[in-house]
GUTOR-799534 format. One record per residue: x, y, z of N, C-alpha, C in turn. Coordinates in pm, whole numbers. Layout:
N
<rec <X,Y,Z>,<X,Y,Z>,<X,Y,Z>>
...
***
This chain:
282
<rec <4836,13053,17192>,<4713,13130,17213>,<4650,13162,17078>>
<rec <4543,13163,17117>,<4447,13142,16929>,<4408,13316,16915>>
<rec <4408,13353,16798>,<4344,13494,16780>,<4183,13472,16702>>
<rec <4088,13578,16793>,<3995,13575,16756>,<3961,13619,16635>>
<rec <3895,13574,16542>,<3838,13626,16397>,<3770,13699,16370>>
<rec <3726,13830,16342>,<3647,13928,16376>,<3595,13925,16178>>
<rec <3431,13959,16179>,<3408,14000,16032>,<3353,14159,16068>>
<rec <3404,14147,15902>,<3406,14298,15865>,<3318,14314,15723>>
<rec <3265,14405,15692>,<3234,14431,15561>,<3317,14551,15451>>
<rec <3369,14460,15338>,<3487,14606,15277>,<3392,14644,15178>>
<rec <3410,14756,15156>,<3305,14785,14981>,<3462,14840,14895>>
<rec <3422,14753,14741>,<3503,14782,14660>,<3378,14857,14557>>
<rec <3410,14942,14494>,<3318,15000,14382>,<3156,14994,14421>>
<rec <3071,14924,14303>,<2911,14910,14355>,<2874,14813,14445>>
<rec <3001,14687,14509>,<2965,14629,14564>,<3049,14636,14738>>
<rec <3014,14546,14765>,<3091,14518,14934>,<3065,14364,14928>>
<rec <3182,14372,15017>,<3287,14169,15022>,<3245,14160,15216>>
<rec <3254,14039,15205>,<3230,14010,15382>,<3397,13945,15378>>
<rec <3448,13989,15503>,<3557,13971,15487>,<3568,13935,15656>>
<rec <3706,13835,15681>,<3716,13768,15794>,<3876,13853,15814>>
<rec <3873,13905,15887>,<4059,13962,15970>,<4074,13882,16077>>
<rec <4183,13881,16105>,<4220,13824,16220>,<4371,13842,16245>>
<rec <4445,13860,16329>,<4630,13901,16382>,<4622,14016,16375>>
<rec <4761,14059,16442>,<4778,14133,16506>,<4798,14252,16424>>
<rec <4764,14361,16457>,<4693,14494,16318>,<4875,14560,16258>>
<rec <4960,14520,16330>,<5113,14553,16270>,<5132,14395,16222>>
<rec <5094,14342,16186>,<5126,14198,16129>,<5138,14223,15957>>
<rec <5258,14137,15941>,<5232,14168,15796>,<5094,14094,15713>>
<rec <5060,14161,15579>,<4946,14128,15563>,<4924,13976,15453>>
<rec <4820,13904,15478>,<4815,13793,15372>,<4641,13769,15357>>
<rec <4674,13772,15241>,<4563,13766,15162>,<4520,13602,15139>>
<rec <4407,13578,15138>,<4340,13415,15159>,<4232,13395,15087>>
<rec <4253,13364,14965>,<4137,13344,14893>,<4077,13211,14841>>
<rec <3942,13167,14919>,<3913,13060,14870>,<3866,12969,14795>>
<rec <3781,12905,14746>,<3794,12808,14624>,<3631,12773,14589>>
<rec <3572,12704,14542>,<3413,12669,14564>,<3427,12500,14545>>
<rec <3363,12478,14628>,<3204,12546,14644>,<3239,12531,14812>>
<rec <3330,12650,14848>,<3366,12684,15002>,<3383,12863,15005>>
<rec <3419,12872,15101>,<3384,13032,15121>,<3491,13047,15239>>
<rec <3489,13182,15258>,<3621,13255,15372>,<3612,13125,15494>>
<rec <3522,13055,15540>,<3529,13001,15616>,<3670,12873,15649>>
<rec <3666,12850,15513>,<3761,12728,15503>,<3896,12735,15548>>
<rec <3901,12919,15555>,<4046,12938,15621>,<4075,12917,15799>>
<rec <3962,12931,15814>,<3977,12990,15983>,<4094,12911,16062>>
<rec <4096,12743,15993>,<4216,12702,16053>,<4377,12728,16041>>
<rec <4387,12729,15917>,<4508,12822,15853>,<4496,12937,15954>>
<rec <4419,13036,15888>,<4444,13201,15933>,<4479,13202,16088>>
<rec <4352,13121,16200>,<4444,13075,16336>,<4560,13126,16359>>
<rec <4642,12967,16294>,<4779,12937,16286>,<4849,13077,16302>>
<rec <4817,13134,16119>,<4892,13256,16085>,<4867,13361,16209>>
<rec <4802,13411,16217>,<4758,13511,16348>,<4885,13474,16444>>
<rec <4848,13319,16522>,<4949,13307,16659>,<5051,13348,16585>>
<rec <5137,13353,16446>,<5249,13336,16412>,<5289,13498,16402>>
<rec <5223,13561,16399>,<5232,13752,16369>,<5178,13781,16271>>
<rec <5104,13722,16171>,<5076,13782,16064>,<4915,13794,16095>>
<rec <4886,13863,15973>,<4792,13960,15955>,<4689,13887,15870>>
<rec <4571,13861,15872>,<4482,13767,15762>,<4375,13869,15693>>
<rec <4313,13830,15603>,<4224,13892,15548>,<4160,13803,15445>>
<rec <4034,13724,15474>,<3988,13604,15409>,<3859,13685,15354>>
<rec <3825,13729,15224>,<3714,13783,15151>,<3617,13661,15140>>
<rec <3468,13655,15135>,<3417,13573,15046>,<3401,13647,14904>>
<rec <3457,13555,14792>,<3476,13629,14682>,<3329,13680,14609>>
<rec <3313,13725,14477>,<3254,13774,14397>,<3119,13655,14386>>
<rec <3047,13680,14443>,<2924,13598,14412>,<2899,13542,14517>>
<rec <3001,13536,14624>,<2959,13464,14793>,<2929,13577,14843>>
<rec <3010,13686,14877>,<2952,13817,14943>,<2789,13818,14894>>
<rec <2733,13827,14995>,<2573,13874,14920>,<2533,14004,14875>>
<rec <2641,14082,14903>,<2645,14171,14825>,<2686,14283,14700>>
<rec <2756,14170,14668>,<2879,14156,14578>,<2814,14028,14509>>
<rec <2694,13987,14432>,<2642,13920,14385>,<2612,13930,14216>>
<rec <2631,13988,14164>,<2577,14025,14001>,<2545,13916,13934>>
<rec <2413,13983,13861>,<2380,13874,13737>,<2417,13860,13647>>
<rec <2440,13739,13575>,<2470,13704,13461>,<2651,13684,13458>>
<rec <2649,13591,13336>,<2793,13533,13353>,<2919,13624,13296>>
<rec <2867,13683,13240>,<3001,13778,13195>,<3035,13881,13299>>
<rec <2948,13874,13415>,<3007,13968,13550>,<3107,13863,13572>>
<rec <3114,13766,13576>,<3200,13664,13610>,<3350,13648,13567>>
<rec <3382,13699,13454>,<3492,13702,13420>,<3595,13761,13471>>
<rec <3729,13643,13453>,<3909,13654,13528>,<3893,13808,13538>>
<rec <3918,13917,13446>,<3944,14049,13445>,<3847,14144,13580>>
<rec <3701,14105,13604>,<3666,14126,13687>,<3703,14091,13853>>
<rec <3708,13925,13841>,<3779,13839,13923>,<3889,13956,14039>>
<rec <3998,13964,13940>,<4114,13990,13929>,<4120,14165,14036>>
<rec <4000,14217,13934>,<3987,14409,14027>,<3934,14375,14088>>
<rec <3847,14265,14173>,<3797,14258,14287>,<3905,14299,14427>>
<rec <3990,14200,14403>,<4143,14128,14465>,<4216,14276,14474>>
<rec <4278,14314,14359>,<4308,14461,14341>,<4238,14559,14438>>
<rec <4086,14590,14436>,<4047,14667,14496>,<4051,14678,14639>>
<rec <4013,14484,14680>,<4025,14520,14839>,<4145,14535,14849>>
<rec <4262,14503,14809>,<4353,14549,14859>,<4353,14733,14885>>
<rec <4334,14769,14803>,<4292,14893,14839>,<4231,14936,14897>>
<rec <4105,14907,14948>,<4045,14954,15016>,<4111,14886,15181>>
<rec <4123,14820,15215>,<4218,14793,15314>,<4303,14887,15325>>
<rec <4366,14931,15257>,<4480,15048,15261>,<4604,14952,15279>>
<rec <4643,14850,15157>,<4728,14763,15215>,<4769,14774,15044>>
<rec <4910,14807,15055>,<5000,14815,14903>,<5038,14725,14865>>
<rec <5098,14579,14956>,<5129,14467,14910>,<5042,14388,15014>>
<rec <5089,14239,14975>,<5048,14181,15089>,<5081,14004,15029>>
<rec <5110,13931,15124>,<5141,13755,15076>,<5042,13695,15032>>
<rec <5004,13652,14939>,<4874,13602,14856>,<4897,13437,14886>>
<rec <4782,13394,14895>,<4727,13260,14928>,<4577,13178,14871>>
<rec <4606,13146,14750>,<4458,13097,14695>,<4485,12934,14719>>
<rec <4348,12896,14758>,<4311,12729,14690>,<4210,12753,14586>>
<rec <4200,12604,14525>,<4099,12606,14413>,<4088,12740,14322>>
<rec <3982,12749,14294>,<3945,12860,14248>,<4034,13041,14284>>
<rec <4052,13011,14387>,<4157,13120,14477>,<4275,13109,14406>>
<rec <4318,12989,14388>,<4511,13012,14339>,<4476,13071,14207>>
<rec <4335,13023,14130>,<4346,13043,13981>,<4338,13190,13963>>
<rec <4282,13246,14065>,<4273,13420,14079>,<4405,13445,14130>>
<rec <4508,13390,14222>,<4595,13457,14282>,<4737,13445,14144>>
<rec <4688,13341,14052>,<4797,13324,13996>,<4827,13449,13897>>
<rec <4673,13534,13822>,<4653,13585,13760>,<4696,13705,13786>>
<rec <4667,13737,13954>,<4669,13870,14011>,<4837,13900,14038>>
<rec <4899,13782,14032>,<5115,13789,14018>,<5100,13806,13876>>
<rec <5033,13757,13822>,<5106,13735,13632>,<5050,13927,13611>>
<rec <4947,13971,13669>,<4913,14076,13602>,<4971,14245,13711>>
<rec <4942,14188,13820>,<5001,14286,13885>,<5122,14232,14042>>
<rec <5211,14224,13959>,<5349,14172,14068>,<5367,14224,14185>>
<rec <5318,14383,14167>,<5399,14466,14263>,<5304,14498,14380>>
<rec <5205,14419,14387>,<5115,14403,14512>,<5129,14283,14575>>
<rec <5191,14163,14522>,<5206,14057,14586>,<5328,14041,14655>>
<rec <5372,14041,14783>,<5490,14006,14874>,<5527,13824,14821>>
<rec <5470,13781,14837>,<5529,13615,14759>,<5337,13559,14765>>
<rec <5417,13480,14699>,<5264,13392,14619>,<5274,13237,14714>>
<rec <5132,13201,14791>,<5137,13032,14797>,<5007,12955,14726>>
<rec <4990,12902,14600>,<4886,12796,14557>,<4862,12710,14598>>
<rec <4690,12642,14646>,<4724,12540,14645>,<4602,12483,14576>>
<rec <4639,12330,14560>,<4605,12207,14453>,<4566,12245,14282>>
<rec <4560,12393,14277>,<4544,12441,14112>,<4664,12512,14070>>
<rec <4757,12495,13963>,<4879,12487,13949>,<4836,12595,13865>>
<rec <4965,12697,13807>,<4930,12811,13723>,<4901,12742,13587>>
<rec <4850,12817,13562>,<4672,12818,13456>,<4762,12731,13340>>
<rec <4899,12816,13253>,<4954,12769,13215>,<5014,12601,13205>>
<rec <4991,12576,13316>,<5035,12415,13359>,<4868,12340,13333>>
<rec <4791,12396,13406>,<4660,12328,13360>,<4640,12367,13272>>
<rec <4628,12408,13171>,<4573,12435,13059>,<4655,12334,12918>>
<rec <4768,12317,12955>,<4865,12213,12899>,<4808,12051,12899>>
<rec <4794,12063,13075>,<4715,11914,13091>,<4598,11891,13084>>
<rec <4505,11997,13025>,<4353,11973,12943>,<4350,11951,12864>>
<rec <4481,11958,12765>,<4473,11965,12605>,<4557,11811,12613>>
<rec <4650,11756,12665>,<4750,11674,12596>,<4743,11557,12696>>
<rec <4738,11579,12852>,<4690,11460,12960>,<4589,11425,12961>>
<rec <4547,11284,12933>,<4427,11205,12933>,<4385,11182,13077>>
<rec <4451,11149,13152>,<4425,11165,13325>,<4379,11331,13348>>
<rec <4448,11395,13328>,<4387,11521,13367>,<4254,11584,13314>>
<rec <4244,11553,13195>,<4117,11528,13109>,<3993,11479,13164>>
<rec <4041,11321,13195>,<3923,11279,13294>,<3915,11291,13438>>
<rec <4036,11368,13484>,<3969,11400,13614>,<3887,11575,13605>>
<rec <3865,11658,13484>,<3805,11749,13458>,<3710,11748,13430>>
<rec <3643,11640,13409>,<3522,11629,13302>,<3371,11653,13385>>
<rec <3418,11678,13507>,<3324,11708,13581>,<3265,11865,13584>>
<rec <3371,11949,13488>,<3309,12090,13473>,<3224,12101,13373>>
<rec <3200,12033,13267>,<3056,11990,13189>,<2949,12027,13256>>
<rec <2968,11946,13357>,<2825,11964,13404>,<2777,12079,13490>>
<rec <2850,12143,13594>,<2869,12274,13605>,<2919,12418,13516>>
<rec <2907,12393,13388>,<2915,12500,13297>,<2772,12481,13236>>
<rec <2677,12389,13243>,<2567,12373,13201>,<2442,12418,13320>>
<rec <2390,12545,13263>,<2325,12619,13370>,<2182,12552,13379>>
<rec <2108,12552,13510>,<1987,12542,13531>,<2014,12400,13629>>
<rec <2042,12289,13523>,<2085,12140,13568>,<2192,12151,13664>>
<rec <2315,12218,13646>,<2395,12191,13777>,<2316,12234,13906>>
<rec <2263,12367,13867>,<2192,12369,14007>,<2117,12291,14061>>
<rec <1999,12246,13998>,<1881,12183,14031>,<2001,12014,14065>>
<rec <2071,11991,14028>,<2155,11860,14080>,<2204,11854,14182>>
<rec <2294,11944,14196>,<2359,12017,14330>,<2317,12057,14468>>
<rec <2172,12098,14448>,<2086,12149,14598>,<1970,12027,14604>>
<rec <1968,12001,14475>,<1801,11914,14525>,<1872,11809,14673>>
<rec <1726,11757,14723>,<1793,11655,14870>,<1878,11691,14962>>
<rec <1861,11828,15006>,<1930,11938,15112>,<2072,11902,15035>>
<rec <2085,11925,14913>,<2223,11979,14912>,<2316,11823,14936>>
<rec <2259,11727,14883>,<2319,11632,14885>,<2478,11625,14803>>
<rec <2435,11643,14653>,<2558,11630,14582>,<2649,11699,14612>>
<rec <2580,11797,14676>,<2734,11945,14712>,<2796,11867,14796>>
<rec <2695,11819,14941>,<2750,11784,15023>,<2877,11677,15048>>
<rec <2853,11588,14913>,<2954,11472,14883>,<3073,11503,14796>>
<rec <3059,11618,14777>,<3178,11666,14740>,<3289,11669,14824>>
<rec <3308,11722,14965>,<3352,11713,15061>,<3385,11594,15140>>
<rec <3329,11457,15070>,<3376,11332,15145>,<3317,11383,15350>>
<rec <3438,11292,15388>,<3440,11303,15493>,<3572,11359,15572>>
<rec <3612,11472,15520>,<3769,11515,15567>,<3713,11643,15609>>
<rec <3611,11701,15576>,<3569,11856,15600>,<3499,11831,15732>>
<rec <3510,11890,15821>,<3390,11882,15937>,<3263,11925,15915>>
<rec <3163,11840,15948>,<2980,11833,15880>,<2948,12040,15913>>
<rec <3023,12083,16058>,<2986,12197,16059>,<3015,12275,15980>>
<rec <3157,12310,15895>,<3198,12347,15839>,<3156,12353,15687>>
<rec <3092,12204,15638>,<3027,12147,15546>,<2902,12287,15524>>
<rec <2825,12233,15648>,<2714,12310,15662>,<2714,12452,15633>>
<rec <2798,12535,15691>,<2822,12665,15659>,<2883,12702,15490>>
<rec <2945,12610,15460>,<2982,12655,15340>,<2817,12642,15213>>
<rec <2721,12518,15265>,<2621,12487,15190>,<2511,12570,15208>>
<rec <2518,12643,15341>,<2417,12719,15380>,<2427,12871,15276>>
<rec <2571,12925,15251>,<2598,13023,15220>,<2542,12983,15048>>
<rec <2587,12935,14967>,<2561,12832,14853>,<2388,12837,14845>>
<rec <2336,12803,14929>,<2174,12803,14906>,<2080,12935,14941>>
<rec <2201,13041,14981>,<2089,13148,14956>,<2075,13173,14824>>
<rec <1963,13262,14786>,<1914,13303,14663>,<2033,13348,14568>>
<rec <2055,13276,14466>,<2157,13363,14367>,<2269,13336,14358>>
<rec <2319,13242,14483>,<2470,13256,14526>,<2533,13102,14413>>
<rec <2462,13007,14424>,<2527,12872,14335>,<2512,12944,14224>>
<rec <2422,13011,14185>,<2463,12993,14019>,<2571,13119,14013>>
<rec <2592,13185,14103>,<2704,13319,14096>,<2841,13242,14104>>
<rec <2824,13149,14185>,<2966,13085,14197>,<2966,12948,14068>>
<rec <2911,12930,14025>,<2904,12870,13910>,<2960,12902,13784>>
<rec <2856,13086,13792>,<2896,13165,13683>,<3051,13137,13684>>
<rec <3179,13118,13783>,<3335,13108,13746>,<3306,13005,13603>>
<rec <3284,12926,13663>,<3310,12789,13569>,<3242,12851,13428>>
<rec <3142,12898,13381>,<3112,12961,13328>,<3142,13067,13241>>
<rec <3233,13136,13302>,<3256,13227,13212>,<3444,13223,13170>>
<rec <3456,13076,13223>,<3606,13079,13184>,<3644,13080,13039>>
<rec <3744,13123,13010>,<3770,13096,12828>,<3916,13067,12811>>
<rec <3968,13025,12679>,<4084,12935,12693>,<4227,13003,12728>>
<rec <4157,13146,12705>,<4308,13262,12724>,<4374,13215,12878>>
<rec <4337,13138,12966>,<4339,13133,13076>,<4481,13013,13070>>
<rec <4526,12978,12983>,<4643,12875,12954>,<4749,13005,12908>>
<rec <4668,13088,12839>,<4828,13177,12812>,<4902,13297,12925>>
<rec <4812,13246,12986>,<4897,13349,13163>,<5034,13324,13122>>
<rec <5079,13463,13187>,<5235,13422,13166>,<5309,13391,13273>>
<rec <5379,13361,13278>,<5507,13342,13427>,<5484,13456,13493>>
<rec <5483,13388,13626>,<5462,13541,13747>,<5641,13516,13794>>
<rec <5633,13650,13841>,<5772,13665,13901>,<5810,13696,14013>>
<rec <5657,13632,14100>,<5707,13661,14205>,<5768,13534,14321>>
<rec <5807,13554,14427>,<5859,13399,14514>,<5747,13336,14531>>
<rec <5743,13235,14508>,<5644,13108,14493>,<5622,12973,14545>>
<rec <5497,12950,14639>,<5548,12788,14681>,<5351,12714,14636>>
<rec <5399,12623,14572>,<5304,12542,14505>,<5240,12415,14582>>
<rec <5165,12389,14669>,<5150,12295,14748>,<5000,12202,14659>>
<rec <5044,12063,14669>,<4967,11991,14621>,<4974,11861,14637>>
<rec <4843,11755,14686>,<4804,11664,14760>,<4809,11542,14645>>
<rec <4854,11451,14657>,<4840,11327,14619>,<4730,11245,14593>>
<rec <4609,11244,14675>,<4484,11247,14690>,<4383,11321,14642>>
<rec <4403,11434,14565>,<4335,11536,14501>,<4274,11486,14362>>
<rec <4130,11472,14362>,<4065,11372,14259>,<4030,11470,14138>>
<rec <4076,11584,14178>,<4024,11672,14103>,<4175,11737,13985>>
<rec <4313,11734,14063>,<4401,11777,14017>,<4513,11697,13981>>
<rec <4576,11628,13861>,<4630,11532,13899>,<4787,11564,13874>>
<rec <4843,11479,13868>,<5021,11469,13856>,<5114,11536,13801>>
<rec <5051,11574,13618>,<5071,11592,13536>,<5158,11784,13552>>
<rec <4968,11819,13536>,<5005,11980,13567>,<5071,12003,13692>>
<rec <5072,11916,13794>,<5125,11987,13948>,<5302,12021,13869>>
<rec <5362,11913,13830>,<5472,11868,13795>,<5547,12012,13732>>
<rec <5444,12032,13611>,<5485,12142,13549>,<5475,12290,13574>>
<rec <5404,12321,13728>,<5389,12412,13742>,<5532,12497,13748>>
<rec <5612,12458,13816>,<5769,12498,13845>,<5804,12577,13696>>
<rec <5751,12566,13589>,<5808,12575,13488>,<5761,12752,13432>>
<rec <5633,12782,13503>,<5576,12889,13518>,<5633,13065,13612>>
<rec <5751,12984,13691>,<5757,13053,13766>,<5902,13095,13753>>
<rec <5937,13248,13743>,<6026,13310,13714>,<6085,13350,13790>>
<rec <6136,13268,13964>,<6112,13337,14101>,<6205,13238,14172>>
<rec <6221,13271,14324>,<6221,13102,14387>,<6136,13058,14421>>
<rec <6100,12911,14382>,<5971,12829,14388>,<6015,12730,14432>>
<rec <5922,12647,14544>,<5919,12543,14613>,<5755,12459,14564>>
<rec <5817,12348,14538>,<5677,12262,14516>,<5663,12151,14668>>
<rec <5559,12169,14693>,<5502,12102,14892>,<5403,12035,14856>>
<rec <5481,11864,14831>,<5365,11744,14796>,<5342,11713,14917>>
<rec <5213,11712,14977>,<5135,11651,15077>,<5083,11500,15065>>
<rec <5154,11371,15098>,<5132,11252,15056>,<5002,11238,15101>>
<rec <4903,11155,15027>,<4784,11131,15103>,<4636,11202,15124>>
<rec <4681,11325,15087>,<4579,11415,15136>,<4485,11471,15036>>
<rec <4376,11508,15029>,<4241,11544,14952>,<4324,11665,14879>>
<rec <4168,11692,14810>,<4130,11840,14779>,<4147,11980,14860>>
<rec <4109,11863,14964>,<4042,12015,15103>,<4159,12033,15183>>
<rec <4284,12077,15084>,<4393,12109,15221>,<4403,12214,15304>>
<rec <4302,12323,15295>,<4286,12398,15392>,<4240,12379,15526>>
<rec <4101,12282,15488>,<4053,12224,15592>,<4107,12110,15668>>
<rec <4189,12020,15541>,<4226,11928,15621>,<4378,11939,15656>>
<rec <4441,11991,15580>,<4620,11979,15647>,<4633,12171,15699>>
<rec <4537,12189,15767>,<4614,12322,15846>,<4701,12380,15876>>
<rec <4808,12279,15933>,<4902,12298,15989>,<5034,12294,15876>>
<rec <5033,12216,15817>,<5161,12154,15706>,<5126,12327,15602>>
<rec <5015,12310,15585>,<4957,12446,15486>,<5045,12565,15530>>
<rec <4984,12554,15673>,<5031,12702,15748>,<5148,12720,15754>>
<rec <5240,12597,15788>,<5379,12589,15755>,<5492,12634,15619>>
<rec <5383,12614,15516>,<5461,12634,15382>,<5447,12766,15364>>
<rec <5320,12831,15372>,<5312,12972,15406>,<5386,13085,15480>>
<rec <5413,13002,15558>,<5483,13065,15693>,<5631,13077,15605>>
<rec <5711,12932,15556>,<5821,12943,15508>,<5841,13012,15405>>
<rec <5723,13014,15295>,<5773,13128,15198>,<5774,13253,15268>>
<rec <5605,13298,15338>,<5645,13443,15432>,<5752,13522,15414>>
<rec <5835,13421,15559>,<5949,13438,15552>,<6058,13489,15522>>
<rec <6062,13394,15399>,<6178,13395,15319>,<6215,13485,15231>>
<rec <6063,13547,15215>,<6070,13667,15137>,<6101,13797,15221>>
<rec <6070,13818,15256>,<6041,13887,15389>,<5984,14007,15387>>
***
């Protein structure tokens, strides 16, 4: 039996997050943070899963997708901000810990939010962006990882990524996604993306990153690292070394075959690894 997804609006400080709940309100809690150029939506199949399973979801659209939770300029953008967003809703939820779950952009916040504050995270699951530490290794010294990065050039270069990105209803965004995302799903994530303000807010990440982001330190909390074979964006190198980051028990969950988009596209295998760290931690 499927649990329905209900939205909510949380306010942290001057702003408020649109936020997706769903399971059962004694469920333990997990946190779902997603990646760009996608939004809370990308979970709904995961979170599902989690719900029938007992747990508790809570999918934010982050800092610059909320439309109200939008700020200008790129130095609102920065990890440290990132980071008290995550912090706050947890608080404002009234939730002291809870199982953290980033893709993309999400793990790179969830990795930060174990390295900096442990004692809110019940266990950690990443997926396809390995702790910062591991990528940041394979920007400097992997030539494969190098050139499968070189595509943030052009999204750290303001005005042009946008005007590239939306011109032709949102073509280039749209091909980002191949054909593994469902066109509806596509749609909603591009629709959110083309209101006023929101691409270059979610841009601003790429933007305001800086290199301190390699010296994260080892998180210590239980850890499972899931990452796709097929991921054009993340390659071999850093997945490999992520294990090396983690001061905990850690499981690495290679998905043969599969994209970028393992939220959207491996649901189930996702929900599974989740479920097993859960678990295990308990």
């Amino acid at each position: 039996m499927s649990t329905l997804l209900e939205h909510t609006h949380v306010p942290v400080g001057p702003f408020t997050f649109d936020v997706t709940v769903g399971g059962p309100t004694d469920g333990d809690a997990v946190l779902l943070l997603h990646g760009y150029p996608e939004s809370a939506a990308s979970w709904s199949r995961v979170a599902t899963l989690l719900n029938d399973a007992g747990l508790r979801t809570y999918a934010p659209n982050q800092r610059g997708y909320s439309r109200s939770a939008r700020p200008d300029g790129v130095e609102s953008y920065r990890i440290d901000h990132l980071v008290a967003d995550v912090v706050g809703l947890l608080d404002a939820l009234g939730l002291d810990t809870a199982h953290f779950v980033g893709h993309d952009w999400g793990a790179a916040v969830a990795w930060i939010v174990a390295a900096r504050h442990p004692d809110r995270i019940t266990s950690l699951t990443t997926v396809s962006v390995p702790h910062p530490a591991a990528f940041g290794w394979a920007l400097r010294e992997d030539a494969d990882q190098k050139e499968r990065s070189s595509y943030i050039r052009l999204l750290r270069t303001e005005g042009k990524a946008e005007r590239v990105l939306l011109r032709d209803d949102a073509q280039a965004l749209r091909a980002m996604f191949g054909d593994v995302v469902a066109p509806a799903l596509v749609d909603e994530h591009v629709a959110l993306l083309g209101e006023p303000g929101a691409l270059t807010a979610a841009l601003n990440w790429y933007r305001a990153m800086t290199s301190d982001f390699a010296e994260t330190p080892a998180v210590t909390v239980p850890t499972t690292y899931v990452w796709s074979t097929g991921d054009i964006a993340m390659g071999r190198a850093a997945a490999e070394r992520c294990g090396e980051f983690v001061d905990a028990p850690y499981e690495f969950v290679v998905l043969d075959g599969a994209t970028h988009w393992i939220p959207e596209e491996c649901p189930e295998p996702l929900a599974r690894a989740i479920l097993d760290r859960a678990r295990a931690t308990g």
